[in-house]
N, C-alpha and C positions, 0 to 999 in steps of 0.2 A: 569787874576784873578781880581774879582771887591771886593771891600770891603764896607760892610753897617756899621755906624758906630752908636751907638745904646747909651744914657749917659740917665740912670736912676736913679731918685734924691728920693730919701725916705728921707721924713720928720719926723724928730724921735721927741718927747720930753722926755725930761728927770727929772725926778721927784730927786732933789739932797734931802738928810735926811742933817740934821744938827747932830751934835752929840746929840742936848737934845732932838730929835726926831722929831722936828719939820722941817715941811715942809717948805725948803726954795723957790725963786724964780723960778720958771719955765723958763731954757732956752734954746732955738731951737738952735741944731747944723741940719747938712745937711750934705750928706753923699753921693758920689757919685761912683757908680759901673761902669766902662768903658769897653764893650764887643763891639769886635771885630767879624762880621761876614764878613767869606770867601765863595768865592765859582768862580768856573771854568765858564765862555761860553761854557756851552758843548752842546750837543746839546739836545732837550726837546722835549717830545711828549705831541700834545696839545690836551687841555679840550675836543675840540671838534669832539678828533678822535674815529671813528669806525675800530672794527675788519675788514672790509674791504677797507677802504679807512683811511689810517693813513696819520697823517700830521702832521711834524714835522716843530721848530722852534727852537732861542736860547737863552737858561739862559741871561737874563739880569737884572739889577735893572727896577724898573719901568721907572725912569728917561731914561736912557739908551735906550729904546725901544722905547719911544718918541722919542726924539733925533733923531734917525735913521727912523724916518717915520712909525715903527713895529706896527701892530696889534697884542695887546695881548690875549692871548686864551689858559688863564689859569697860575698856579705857576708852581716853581721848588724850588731848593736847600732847601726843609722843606717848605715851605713860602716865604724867605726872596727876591728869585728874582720873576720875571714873564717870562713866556713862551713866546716869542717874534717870531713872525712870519714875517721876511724880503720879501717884493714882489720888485721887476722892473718889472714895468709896463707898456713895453713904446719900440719901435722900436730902438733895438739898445741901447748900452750904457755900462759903469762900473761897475762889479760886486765887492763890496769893502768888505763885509760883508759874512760869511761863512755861509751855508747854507740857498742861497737865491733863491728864487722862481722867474723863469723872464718868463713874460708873454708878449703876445700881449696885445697892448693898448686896445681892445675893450672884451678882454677872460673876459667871457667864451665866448662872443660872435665870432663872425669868423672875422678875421683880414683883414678890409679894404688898399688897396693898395694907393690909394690915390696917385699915381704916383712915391709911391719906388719900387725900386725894387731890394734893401738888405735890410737886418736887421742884425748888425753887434755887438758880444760882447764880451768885454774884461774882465779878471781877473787877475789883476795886481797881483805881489809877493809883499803886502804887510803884510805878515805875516813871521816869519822864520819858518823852518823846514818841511815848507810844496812839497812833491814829487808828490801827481798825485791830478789831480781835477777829481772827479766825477759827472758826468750828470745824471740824472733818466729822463727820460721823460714822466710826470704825463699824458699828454695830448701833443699829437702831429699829424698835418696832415698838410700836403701840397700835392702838386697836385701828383696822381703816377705813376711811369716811364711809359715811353712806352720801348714796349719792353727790360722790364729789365734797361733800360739806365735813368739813371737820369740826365737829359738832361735841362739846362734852370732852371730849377726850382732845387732847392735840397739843404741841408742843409751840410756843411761842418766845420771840428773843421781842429783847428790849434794847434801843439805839438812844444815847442820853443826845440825841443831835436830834430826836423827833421823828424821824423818818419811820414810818410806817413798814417794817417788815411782813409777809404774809405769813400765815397761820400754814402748818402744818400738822401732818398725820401718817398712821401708815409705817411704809417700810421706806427708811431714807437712807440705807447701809451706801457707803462710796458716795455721798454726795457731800456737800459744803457748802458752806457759806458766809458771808463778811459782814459785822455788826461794826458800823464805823463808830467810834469814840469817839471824834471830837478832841478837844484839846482845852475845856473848861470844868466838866462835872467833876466829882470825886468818883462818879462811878462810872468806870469803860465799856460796860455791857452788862445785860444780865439774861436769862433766859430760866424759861418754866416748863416741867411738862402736869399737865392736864390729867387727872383721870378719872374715868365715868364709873364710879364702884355699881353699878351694874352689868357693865360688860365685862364677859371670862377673858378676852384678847390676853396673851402669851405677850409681856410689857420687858424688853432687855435695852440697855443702852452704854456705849461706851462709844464716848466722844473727845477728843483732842482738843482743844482750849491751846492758841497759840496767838501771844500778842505778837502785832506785827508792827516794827517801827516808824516812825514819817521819812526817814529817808532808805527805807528797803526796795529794795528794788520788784518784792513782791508787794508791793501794796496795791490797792487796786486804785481807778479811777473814782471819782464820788459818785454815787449812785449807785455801784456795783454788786450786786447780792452775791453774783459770785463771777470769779476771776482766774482763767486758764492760763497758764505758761509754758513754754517748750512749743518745739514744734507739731505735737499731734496731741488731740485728747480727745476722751470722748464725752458728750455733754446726753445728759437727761436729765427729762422732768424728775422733779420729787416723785417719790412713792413710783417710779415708771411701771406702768403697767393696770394704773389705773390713776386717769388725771382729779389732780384735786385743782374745786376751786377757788376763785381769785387770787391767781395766782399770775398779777401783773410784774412782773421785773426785772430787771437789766443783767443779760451773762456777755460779760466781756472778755473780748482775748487780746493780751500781751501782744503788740509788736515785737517779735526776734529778729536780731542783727541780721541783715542782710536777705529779708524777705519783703515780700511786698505785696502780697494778696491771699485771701485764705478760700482754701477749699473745700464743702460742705457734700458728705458724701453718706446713702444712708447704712448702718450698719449692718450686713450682710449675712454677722452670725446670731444676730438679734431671734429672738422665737417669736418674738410677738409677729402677728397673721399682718398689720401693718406701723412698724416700729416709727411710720413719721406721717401725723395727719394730726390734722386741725379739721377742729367741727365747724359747720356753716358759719359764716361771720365770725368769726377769730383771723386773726391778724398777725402776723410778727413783722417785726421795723428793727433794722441793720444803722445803727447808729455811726459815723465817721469818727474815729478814735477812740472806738470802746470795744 
């Protein structure tokens, strides 16, 4: 919670009468009204967003958003804060700040290798009460599997709860995903990306980092890799358009108030020749409450 703290001084004069009517001395008092404004970091959609590409940032004071390196783009709480847009811009490093945008050093350009070959980053528990971090992935490519395998190259997260996340690769632009934290490590997540300095693959990524609280009402169930809300969305595999493997885990949807059944319909303006198949012996299993 940040507070502006606001002391406005009205200059009165005051005209005193004598009793025989006359006008005595004119004298200035000063008068001060002390207001308090509050307001949450929560998080802000900025000036410069379009219906189709939204981009979000966090309530800060202006001050605040300095501080932290933020581009601002645009208010929030009435006026009193600014929209603060947090980037990491830079191979590797600490995410301290909730809903941050971590990109490659050169995005939108494509990311020179320059002789690394991770790119490695942390989200430390410095907030309380926070249970799963969510990733969006605004913009994402690295090299893609061969044969399903991502192999050498590929991006992998870390769960300080054990849970085994799968390996990815490819182009994962508009997909997401939930690295549950737990509620004992010092560290909420972490995630890596991979790269094969043999491969030429065209490497860009800008990814949204959004801690998400224990009692939000987006959090997901446990087990969740990833987690839909509202009543319509569209769901696809990683990298769609060509499946990678092992690639076991749970997509769950939100119950919304006053629904009670979901309906599974396949996308019609989809290009792919057949946008919903499973190869011989694959399986999918419809979990109750998830």
């Amino acid at each position: 919670m940040r507070y502006l703290l606001y002391i406005l001084f009205i200059y009165v004069f005051i005209d005193q009468i004598s009793v025989d009517g006359a006008p005595s001395k004119k004298k200035q008092k000063y008068f001060s009204l002390l207001n308090i404004v509050r307001f949450a970091n929560q998080k802000c959609t900025t000036q410069s967003s379009t219906p189709l590409a939204s981009r979000h940032g966090t309530c800060f004071t202006r001050d605040e958003c300095n501080n932290n390196g933020g581009l601002i783009d645009g208010n929030c709480a009435s006026g009193f804060g600014v929209c603060c847009v947090l980037t990491l811009k830079s191979c590797g490093g600490t995410i301290t700040q909730n809903c941050t945008y971590v990109q490659n050093p050169e995005f939108p350009s494509g990311f020179t290798l320059g002789g690394n070959t991770m790119c490695s980053y942390t989200v430390p528990r410095n907030m309380d009460g926070i249970c799963s971090i969510r990733l969006d992935f605004e913009t994402f490519s690295i090299r893609q599997p061969v044969q399903g395998n991502c192999l050498n190259e590929n991006f992998m997260a870390t769960s300080p709860t054990g849970l085994v996340l799968p390996v990815l690769c490819g182009t994962l632009t508009g997909s997401h995903m939930y690295i549950s934290s737990g509620t004992v490590s010092q560290t909420a997540a972490s995630f890596k990306i991979n790269f094969d300095p043999a491969s030429n693959a065209v490497r860009s990524w800008d990814i949204k980092v959004t801690m998400i609280p224990c009692n939000s009402m987006t959090l997901p169930p446990d087990g969740c890799l990833q987690y839909y809300t509202g009543t319509t969305a569209k769901i696809q595999n990683f990298n769609f358009g060509a499946l990678l493997q092992s690639q076991a885990y749970n997509i769950c949807l939100r119950q919304e108030a006053g629904f009670c059944t979901v309906s599974y319909s396949v996308d019609e303006s989809s290009q792919m020749p057949d946008p919903f198949n499973l190869d011989l012996g694959a399986t999918s299993k419809v979990n109750p409450g998830k």
